[in-house]
VEXDREN-2710 file (C-alpha; in Angstrom, 1 decimal):
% VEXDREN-2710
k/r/px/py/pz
1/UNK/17.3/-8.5/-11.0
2/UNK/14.3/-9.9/-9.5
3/UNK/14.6/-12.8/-6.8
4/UNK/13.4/-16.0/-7.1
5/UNK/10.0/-16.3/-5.3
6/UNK/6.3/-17.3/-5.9
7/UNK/4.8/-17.8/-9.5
8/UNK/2.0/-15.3/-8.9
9/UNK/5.1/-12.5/-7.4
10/UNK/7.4/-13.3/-10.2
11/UNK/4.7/-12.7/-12.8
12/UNK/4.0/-9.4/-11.4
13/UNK/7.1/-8.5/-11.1
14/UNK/8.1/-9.4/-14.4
15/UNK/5.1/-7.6/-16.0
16/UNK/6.0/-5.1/-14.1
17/UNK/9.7/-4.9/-15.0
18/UNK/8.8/-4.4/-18.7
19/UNK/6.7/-1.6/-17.7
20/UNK/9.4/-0.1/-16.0
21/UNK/11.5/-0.7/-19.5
22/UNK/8.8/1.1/-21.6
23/UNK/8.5/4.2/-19.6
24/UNK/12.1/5.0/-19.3
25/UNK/12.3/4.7/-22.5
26/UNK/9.9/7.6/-23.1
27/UNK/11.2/9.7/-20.1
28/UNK/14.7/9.3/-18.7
29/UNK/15.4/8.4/-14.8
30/UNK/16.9/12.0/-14.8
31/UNK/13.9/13.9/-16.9
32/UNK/11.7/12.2/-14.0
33/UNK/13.3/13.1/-11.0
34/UNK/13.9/16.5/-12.0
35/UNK/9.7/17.3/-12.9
36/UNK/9.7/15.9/-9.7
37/UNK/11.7/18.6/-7.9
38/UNK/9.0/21.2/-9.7
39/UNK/5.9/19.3/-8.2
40/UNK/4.3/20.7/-4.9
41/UNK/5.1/18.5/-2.0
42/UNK/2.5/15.5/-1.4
43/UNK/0.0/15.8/1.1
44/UNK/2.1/14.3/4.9
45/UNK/0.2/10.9/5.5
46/UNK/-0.4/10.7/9.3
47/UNK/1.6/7.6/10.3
48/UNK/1.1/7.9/14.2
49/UNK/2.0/4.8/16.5
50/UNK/-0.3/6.2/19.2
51/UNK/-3.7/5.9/16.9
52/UNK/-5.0/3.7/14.3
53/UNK/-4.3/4.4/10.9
54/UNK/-6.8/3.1/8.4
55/UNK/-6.1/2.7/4.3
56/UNK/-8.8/2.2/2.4
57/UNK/-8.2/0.7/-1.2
58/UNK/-9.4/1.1/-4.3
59/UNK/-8.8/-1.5/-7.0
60/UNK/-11.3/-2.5/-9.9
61/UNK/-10.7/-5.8/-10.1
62/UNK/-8.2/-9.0/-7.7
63/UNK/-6.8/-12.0/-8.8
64/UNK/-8.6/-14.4/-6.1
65/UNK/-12.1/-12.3/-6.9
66/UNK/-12.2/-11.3/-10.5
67/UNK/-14.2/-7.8/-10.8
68/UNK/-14.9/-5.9/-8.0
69/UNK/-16.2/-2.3/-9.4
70/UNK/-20.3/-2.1/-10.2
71/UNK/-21.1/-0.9/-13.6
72/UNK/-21.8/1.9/-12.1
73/UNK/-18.5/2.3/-10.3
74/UNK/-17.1/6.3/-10.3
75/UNK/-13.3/6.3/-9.5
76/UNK/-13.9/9.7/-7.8
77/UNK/-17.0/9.1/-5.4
78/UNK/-15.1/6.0/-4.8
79/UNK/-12.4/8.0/-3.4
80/UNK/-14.9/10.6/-1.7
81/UNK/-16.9/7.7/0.1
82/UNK/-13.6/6.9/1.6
83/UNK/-12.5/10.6/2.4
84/UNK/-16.1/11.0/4.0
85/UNK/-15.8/7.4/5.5
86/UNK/-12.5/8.6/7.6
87/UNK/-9.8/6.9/6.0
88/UNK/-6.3/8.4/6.8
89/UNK/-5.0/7.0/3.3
90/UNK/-6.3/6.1/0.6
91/UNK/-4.2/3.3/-2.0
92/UNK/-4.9/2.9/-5.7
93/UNK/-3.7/-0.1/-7.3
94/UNK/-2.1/1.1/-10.6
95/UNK/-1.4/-2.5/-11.6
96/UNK/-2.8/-3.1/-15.8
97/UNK/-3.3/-6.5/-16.1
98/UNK/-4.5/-8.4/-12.9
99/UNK/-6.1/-5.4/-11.0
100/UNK/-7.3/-3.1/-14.1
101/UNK/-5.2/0.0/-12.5
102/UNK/-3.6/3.0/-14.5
103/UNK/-1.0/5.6/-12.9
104/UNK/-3.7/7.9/-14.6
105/UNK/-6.3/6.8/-11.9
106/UNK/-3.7/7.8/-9.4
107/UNK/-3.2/11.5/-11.2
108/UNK/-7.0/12.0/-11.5
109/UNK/-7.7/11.5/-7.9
110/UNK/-4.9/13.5/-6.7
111/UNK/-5.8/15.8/-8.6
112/UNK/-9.2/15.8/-7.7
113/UNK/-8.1/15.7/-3.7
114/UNK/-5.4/17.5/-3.3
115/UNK/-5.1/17.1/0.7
116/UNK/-5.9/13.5/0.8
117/UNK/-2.9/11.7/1.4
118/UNK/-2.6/8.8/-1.7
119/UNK/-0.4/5.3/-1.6
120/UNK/0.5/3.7/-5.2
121/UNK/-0.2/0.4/-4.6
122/UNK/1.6/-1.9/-7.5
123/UNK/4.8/-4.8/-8.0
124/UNK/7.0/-1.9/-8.0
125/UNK/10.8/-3.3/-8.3
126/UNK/12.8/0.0/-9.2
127/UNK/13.3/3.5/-7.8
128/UNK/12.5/5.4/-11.0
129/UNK/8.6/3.9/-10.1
130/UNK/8.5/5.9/-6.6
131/UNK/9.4/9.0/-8.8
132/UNK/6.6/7.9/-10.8
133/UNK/4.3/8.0/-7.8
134/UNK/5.5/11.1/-6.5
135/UNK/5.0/12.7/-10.3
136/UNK/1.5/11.4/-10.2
137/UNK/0.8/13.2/-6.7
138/UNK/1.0/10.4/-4.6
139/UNK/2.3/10.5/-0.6
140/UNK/3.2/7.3/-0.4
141/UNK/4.0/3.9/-2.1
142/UNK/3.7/-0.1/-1.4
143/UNK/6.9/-1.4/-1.5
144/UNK/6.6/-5.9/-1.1
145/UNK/9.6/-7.4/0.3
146/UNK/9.4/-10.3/-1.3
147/UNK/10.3/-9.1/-4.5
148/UNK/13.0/-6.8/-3.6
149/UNK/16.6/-7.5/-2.7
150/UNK/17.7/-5.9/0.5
151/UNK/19.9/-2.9/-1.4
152/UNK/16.5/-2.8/-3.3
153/UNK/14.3/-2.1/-0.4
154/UNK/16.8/0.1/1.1
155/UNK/17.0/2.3/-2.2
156/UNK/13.7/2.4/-2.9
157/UNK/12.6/3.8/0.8
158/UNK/15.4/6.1/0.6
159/UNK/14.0/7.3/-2.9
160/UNK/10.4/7.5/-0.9
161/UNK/12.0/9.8/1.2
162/UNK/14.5/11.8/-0.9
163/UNK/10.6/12.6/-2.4
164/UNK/9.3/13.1/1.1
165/UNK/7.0/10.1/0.9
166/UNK/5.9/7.6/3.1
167/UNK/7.2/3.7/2.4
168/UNK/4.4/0.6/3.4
169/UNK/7.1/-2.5/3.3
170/UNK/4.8/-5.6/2.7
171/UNK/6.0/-8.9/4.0
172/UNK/3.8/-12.5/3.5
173/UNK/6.2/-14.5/6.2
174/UNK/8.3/-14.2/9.6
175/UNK/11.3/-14.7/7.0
176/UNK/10.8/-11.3/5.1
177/UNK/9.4/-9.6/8.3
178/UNK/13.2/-10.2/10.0
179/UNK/15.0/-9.1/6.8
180/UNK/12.4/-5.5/6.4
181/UNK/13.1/-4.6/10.3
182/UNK/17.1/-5.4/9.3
183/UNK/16.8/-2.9/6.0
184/UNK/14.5/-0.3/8.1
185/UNK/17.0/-0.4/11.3
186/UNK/19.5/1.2/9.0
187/UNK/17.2/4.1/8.2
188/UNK/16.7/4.7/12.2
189/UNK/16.7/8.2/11.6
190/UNK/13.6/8.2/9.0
191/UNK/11.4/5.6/11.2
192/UNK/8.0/8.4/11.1
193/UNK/7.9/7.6/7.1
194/UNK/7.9/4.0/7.2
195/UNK/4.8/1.3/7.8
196/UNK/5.2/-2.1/7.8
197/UNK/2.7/-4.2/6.5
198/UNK/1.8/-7.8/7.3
199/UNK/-0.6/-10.3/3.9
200/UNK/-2.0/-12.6/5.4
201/UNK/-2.7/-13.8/1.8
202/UNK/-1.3/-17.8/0.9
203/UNK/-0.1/-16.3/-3.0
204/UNK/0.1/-19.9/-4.4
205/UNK/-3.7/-20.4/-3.5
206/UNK/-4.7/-16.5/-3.3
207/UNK/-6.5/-17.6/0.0
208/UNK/-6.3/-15.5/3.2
209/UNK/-5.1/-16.8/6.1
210/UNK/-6.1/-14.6/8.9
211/UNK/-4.5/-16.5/11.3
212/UNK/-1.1/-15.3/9.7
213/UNK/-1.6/-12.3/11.9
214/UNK/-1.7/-13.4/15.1
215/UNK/1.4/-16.0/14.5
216/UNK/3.9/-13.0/13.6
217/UNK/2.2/-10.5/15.8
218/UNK/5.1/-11.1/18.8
219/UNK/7.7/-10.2/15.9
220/UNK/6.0/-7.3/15.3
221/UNK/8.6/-4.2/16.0
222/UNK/7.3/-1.5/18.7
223/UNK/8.8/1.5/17.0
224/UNK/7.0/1.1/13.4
225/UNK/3.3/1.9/12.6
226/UNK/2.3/-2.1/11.8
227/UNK/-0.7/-2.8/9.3
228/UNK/-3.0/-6.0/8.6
229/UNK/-3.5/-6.3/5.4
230/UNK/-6.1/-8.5/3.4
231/UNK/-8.7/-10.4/5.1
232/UNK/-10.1/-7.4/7.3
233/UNK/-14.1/-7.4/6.4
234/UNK/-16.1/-6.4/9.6
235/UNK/-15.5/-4.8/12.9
236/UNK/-14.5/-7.8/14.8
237/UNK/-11.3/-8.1/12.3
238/UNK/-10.3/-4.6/13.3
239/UNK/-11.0/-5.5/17.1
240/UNK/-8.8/-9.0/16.3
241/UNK/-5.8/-7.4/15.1
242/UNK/-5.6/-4.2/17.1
243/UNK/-5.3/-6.9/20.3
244/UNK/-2.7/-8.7/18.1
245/UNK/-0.9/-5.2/18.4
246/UNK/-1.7/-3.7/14.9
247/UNK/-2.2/-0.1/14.7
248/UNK/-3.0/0.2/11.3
249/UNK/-4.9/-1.7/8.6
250/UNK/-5.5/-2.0/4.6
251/UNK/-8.9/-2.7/3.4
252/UNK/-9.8/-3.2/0.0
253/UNK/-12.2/-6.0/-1.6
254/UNK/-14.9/-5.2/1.8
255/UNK/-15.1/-1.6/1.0
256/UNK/-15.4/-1.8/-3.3
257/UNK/-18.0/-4.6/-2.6
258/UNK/-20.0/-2.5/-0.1
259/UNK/-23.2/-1.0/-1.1
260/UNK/-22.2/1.6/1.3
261/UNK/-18.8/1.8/1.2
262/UNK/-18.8/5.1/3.7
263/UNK/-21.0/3.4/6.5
264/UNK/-18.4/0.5/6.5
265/UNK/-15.6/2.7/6.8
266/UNK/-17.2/4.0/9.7
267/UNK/-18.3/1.2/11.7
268/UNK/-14.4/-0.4/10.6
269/UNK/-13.3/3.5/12.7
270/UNK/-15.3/2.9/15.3
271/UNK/-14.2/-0.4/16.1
272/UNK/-10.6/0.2/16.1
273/UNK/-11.5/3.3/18.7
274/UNK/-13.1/1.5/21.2
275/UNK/-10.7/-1.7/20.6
276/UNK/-7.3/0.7/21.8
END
């Protein structure tokens, strides 16, 4: 069942429901998790609360922007900019019909880099989607809050980690930030796989409010690696945050529209460095 929430969540959600449907249709819940005992572990993201943990994102297209990839856009130097660039993670929206993702551009590049430590990014909204993740090579997976109940979110993490992934729990509002830090303090004893992630996107107008960041940062929990997400384009964003207490961020549409996508990743580093 998915909750009542935002048009632009709910579509998602729904669209992805049905896709869902039509894969475990093809290949059972049970079929899945066992070809997932027979894959080699993932690659161990480093989630580390001392540091700065930086995910860089690659998705072909956005809702609020249209197209982001050149013509000349390669999936896979994409990915090795990034790698090269220093990012700890790198997410791959796998989302069809907003973001023009495939699971298969998550198998190619894990593929392609095995020891690079991957995150699904997509409206996932059932646990046999995590197992997809982890089938596909990925170390981690985006889970948003807003479209999950609470006995969602906790099942879903714990089917992260019965994989031996990582969990990002996304959250848009101080209202879903209380209820995530709830479900997580449950799973005290798994804190080092879990992120939580703060949008600072308005979903009804799809514009960023960067402010958002600053206005939850005292909610923030000490014992989790926290993340800024959207809204993070140059080196005095990273500097912003990390003072907000931040010790991660997600950066997406500033890296695919970057003629050099490595440089920025670089200078983005730097800054968080010399900003702890």
């Amino acid at each position: 069942m998915i909750k009542a929430i935002d048009n632009f969540l709910l579509t998602m959600a729904s669209k992805s429901l049905e896709r869902y449907q039509t894969s475990s249709q093809s290949t059972s819940e049970h079929e899945l998790l066992e070809r997932c005992e027979d894959k080699k572990l993932n690659t161990t993201a480093p989630l580390n609360k001392e540091g700065f943990t930086l995910i860089a994102e690659i998705k072909k297209a956005s809702p609020s922007i249209g197209g982001l990839s050149r013509d000349d856009f390669d999936l896979c130097q994409q990915a090795q900019n990034y790698i090269t660039g220093g990012a700890d993670i790198i997410s791959v929206l796998t989302e069809p019909s907003r973001f023009l993702g495939s699971l298969n551009d998550l198998s190619q590049l894990t593929k392609q880099y095995p020891n690079t430590p991957f995150m699904r990014k997509d409206f996932l909204v059932h646990p046999y989607q995590v197992s997809e993740a982890c089938y596909s090579g990925a170390s981690g997976v985006l889970l948003i809050a807003g479209i999950l109940s609470d006995d969602q979110l906790e099942t879903m993490i714990k089917r992260a980690q019965k994989h031996h992934m990582f969990a990002l729990v996304e959250v848009f509002n101080k209202e879903e930030l209380e209820q995530s830090i709830s479900v997580i303090s449950k799973l005290s004893n798994h804190l080092r796989s879990i992120m939580l992630g703060v949008n600072c996107r308005d979903l009804k107008s799809l514009e960023v409010n960067f402010a958002c960041f600053g206005h939850l940062a005292e909610a923030l929990p000490k014992d989790l690696v926290c993340v800024a997400e959207s809204g993070i384009n140059v080196p005095s964003d990273i500097r912003k945050i990390v003072n907000w207490g931040y010790r991660g961020a997600l950066i997406g549409t500033a890296l695919m529209q970057s003629n050099n996508p490595m440089q920025t990743l670089l200078e983005l580093k730097q800054a968080a460095k010399t900003a702890q």
